[in-house]
MDAnalysis code that builds the backbone (N, CA, C; Angstrom):
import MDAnalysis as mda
import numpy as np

u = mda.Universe.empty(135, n_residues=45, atom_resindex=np.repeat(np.arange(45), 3), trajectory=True)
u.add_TopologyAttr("name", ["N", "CA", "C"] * 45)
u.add_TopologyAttr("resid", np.arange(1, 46))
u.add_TopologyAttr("resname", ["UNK", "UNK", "UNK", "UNK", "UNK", "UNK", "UNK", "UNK", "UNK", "UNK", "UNK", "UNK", "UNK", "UNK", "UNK", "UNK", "UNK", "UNK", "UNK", "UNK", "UNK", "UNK", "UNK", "UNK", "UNK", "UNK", "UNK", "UNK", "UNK", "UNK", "UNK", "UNK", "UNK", "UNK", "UNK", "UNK", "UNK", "UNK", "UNK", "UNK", "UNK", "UNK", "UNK", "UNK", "UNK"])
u.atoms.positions = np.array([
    [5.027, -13.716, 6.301],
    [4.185, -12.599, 6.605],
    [5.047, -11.340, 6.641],
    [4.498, -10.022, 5.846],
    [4.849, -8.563, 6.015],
    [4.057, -7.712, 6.567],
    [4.640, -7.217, 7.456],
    [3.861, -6.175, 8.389],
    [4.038, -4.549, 8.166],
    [3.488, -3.725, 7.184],
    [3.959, -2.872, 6.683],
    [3.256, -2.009, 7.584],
    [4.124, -0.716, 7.923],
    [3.719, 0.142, 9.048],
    [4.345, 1.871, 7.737],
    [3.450, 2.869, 7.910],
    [3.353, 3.621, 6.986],
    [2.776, 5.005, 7.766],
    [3.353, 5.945, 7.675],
    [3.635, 7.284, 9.024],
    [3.620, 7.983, 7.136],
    [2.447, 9.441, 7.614],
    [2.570, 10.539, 6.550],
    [1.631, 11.601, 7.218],
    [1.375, 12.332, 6.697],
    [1.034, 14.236, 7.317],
    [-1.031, 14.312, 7.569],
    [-1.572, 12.538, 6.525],
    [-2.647, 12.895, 6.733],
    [-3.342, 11.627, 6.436],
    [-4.306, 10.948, 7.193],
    [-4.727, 9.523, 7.352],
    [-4.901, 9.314, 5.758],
    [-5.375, 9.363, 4.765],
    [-5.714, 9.423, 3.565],
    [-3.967, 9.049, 2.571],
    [-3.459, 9.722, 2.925],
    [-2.554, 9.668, 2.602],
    [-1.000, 8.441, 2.903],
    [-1.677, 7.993, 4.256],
    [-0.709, 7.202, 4.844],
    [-1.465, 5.970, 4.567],
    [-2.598, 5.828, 4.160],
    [-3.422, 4.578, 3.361],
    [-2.908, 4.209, 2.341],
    [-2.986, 5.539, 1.390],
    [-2.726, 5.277, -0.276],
    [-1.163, 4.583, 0.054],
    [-0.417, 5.644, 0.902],
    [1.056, 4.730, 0.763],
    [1.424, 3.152, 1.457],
    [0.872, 2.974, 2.488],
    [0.519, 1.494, 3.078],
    [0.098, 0.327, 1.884],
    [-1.010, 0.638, 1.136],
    [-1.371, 0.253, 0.059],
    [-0.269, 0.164, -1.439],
    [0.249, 0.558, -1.343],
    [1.329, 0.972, -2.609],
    [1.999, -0.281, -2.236],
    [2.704, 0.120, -0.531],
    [4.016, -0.747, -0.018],
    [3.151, -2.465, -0.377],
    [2.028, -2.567, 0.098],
    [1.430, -3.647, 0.030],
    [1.509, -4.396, -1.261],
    [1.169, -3.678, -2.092],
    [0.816, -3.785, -3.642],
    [2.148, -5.001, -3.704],
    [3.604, -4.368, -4.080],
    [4.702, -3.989, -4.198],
    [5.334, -5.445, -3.868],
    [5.327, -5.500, -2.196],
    [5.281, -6.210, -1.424],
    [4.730, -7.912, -2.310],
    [3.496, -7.748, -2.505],
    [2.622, -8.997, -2.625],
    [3.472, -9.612, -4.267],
    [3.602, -8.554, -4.920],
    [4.450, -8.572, -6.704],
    [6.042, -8.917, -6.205],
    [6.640, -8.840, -5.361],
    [8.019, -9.091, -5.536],
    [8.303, -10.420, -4.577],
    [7.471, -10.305, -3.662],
    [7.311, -11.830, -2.714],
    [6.394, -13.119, -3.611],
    [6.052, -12.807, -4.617],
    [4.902, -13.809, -5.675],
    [4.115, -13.834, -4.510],
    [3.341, -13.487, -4.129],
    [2.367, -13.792, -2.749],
    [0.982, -14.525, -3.601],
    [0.702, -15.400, -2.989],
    [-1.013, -15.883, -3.336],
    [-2.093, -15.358, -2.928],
    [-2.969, -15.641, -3.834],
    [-4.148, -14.968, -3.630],
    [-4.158, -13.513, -4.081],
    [-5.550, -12.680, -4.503],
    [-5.643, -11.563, -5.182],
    [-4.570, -10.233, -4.711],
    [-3.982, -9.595, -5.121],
    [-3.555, -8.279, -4.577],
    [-4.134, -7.295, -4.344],
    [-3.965, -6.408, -3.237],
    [-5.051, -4.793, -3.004],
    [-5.381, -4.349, -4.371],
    [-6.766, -3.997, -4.708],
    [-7.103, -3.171, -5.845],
    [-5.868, -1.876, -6.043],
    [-5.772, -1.044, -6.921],
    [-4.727, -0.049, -7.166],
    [-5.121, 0.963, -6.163],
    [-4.910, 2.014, -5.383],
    [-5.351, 3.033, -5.041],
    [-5.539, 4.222, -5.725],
    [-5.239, 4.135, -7.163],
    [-5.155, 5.261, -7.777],
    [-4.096, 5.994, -7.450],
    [-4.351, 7.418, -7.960],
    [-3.514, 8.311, -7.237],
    [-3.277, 8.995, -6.358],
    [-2.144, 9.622, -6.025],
    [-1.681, 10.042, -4.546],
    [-2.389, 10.667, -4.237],
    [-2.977, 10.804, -3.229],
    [-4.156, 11.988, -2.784],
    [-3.128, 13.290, -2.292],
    [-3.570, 14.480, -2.328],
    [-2.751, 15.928, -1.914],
    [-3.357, 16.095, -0.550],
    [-1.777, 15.895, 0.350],
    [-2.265, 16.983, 1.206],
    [-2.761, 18.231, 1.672],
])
C-alpha cells in the first residue's frame, strides 16, 4: 500500500497532482486492477 499525501495553492489543483502521483505510482509498482482515469490537464491557478 501507497499513501500519497499532495499540498498545492488550490483544492483542484492538489487533486489533479494526487492523481498524477497515483497514476505513476500504480505504472511503476505494476499494481492490479484498473488505474485512475487521466486527469487531463493541469488546471491554473
Amino acid at each position: 500500500m501507497v499513501r500519497v499525501y499532495a499540498e498545492s495553492i488550490t483544492q483542484p489543483l492538489t487533486d489533479w497532482l494526487a492523481t498524477k502521483v497515483a497514476i505513476l505510482t500504480h505504472r511503476l509498482a505494476r499494481g492490479t486492477g484498473e488505474p485512475l482515469p487521466n486527469p487531463g490537464p493541469m488546471p491554473l491557478p
